[in-house]
C-alpha positions in Angstrom: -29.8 -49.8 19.7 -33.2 -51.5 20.3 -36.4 -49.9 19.6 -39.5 -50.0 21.9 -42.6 -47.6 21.4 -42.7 -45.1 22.6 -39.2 -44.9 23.2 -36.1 -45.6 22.1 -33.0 -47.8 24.5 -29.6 -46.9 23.7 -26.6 -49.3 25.4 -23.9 -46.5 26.2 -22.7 -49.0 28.0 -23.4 -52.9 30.0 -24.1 -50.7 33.1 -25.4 -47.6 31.7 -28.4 -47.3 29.3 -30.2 -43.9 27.6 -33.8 -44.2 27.3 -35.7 -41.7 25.0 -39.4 -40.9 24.8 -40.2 -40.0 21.4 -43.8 -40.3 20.5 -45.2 -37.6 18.1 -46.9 -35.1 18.4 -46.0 -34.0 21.6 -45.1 -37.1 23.6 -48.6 -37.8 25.3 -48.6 -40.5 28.1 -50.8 -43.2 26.8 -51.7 -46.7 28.9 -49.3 -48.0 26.4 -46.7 -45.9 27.9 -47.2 -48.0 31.0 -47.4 -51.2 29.3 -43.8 -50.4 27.8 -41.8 -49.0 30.9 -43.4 -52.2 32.8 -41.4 -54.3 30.0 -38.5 -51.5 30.0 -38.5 -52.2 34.2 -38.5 -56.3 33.4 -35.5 -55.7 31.1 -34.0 -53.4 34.1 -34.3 -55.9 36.8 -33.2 -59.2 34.9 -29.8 -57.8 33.6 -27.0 -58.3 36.7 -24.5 -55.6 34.9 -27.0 -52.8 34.6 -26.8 -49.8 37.4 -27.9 -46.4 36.0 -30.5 -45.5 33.4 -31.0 -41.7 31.9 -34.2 -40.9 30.5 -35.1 -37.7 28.0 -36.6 -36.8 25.0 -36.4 -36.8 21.4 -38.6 -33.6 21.4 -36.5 -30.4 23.3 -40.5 -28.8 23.6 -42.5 -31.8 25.1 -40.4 -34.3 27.7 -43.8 -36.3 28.3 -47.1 -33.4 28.0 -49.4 -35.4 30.3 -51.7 -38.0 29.8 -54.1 -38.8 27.1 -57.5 -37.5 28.0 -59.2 -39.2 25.3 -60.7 -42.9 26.7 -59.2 -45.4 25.0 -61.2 -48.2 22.4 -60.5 -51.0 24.6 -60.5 -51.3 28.2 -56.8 -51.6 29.2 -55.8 -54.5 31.5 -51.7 -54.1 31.5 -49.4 -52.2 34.8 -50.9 -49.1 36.3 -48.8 -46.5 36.9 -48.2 -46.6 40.5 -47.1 -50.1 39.4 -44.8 -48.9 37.5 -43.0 -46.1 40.1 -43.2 -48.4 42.3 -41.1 -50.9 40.5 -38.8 -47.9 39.6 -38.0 -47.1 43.2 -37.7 -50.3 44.7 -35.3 -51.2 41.0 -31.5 -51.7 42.0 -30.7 -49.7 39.1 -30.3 -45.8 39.6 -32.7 -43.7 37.8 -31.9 -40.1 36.1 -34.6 -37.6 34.1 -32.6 -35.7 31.9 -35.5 -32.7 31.0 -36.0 -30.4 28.1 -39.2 -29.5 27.0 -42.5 -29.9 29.3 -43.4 -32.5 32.1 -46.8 -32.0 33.1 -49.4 -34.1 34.9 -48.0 -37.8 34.8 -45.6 -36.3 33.0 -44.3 -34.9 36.1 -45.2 -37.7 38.2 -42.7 -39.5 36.3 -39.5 -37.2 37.2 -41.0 -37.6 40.5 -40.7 -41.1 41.0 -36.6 -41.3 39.5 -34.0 -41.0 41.4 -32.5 -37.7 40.1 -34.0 -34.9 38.3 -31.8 -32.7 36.1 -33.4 -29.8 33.9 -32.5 -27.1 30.9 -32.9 -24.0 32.5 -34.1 -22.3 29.2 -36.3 -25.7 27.6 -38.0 -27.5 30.7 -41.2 -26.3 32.2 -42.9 -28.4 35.2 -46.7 -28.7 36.4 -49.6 -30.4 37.6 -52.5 -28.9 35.9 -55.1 -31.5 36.9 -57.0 -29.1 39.0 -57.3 -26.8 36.5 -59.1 -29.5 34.3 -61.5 -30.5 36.9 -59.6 -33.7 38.2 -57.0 -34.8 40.8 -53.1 -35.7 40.2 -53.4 -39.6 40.6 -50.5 -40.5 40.3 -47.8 -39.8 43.5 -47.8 -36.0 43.3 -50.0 -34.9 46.1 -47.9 -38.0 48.0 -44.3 -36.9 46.6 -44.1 -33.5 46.0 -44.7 -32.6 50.0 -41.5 -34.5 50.4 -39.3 -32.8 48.0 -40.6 -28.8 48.3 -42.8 -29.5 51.5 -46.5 -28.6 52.3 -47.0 -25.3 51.0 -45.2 -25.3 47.7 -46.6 -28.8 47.0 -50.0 -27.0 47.3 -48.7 -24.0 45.5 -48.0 -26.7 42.4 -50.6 -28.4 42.6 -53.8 -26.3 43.4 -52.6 -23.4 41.4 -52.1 -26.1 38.1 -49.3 -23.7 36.8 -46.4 -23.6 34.9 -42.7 -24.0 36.5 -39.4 -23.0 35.4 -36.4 -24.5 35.8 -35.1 -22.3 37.8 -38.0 -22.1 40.0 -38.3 -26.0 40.7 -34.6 -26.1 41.2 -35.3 -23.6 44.4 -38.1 -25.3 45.4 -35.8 -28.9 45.7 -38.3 -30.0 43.4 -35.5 -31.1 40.8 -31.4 -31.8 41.6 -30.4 -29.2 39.4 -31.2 -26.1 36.9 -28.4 -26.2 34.1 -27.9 -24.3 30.8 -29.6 -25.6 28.1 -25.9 -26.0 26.0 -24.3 -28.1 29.7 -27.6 -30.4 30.4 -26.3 -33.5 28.2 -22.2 -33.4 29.2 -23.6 -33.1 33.1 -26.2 -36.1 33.1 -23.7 -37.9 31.2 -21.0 -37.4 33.2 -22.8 -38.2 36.5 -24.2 -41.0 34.9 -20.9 -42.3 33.5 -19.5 -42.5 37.4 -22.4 -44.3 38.8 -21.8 -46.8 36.3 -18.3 -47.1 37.0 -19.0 -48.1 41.1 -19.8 -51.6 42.2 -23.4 -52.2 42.1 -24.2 -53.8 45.4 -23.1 -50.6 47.3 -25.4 -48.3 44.9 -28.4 -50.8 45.4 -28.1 -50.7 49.2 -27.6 -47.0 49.4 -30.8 -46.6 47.2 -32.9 -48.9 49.5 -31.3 -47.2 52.7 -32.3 -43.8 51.2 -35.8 -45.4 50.2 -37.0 -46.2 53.5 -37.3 -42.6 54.8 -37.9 -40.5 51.4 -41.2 -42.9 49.4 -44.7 -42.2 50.2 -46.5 -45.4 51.8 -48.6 -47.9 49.3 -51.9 -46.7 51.0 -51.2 -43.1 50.7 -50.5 -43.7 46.8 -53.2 -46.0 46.3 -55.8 -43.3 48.2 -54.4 -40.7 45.6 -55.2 -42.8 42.3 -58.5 -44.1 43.8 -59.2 -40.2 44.4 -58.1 -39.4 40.7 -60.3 -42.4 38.9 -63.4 -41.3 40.6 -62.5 -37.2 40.0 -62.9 -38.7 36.2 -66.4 -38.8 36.6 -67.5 -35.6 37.7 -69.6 -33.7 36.0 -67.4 -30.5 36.5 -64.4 -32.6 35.2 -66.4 -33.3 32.0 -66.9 -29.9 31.3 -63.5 -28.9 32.2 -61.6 -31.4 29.9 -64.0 -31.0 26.6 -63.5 -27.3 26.9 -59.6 -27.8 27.1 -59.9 -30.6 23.9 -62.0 -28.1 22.1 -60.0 -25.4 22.2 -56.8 -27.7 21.1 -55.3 -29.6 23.9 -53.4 -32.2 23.3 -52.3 -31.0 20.2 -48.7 -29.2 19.3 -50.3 -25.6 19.5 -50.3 -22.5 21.8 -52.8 -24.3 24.4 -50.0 -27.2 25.2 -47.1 -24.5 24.9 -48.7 -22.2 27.5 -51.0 -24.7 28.8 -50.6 -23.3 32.8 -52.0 -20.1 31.0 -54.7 -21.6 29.5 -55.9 -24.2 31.8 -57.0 -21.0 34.3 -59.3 -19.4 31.1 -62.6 -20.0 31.1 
């Protein structure tokens, strides 16, 4: 086992690794976060046995909560994070989200861009809440969602900034499947398991084959985080976001637990 903040790489296997996000308190997305799946993706891409990765969580209440909305000390210079899902889709190796707990914001953005999304049907909830705080989702949902649950539901998700169920996302084609909580881990694994066992060059075309009519173009992704960076600076998005940190976002509370709740309180 080899240990990388903010997440932990288990081997299963040569051709089949576990990844685990596990950064306390509730498993913020941070630029670090970026830095570290951009080194996680190098590691990916320069070993010739690897096919299949399976991310999750070490917390069954917070997959990854969103992104930090606290500026950071020092200007950050490392991978974006269209960089990084764009590295993840174009990666030979197959990539699964295995999801308890809450995916919201990037969070979601991250199921979005792997390859397959499973989820507990009692633990995982699913949003974009940016709107809610004032802002825009920057980072591939207004550009992926549309082509998983099409136009209205994306709009649904995203302009309402609520909370998802399983259950719900699993009707809406938003994720592969809604499981019981007790079957999640044996199903991912298993499916996992017999990727890895197939030769790699046939999974590595079949990804690219199904790439070229399923991923959103560069410039449609590139408008969407240009959009986002400058909804920063808005004066309503100030007011939006200091309200939310006042009241206790971003901390393990009642506000992150039922955030799709609070996010529409004023």
């Amino acid at each position: 086992m080899t240990d990388i903040s903010p997440f932990r790489v288990v081997q299963r296997s040569a051709s089949y690794w576990r990844v685990t996000f596990d950064s306390p308190p509730i498993n913020l997305v941070t630029f670090e976060t970026f830095a570290a799946l951009g080194d996680l993706l190098d590691r990916m891409d320069a070993d010739d046995d690897l096919k299949v990765v399976v991310f999750d969580s070490a917390d069954p209440d917070f997959f990854l909560a969103h992104f930090d909305l606290v500026p950071p000390e020092q200007p950050y210079t490392g991978p974006t994070w269209l960089d990084v899902a764009a590295r993840m889709a174009r990666s030979r190796v197959i990539t699964i989200a295995s999801v308890r707990g809450r995916a919201r914001g990037v969070g979601n953005e991250f199921l979005l861009a792997c390859d397959m999304r499973f989820a507990s049907r009692e633990r995982a909830v699913l949003g974009q809440p940016e709107v809610g705080a004032g802002i825009t989702p920057g980072g591939g949902a207004p550009e992926r969602l549309p082509l998983l649950v099409g136009r209205g539901r994306a709009l649904e998700i995203i302009a309402g900034a609520d909370d998802f169920d399983a259950e719900t996302a699993e009707r809406y084609g938003w994720i592969n499947r809604a499981l019981p909580d007790a079957e999640l881990d044996a199903h991912v694994d298993r499916i996992a398991t017999r990727i890895a066992s197939f030769d790699r060059r046939p999974l590595a075309e079949v990804k690219a084959l199904v790439n070229r009519s399923t991923l959103p173009s560069e410039s449609d992704l590139k408008a969407g985080q240009d959009t986002f960076r400058a909804s920063l600076a808005w004066p309503e998005a100030h007011a939006r976001i200091s309200q939310l940190l006042q009241r206790g976002m971003q901390q393990r509370n009642d506000v992150e637990y039922r955030l799709g709740d609070h996010i529409a309180e004023r």
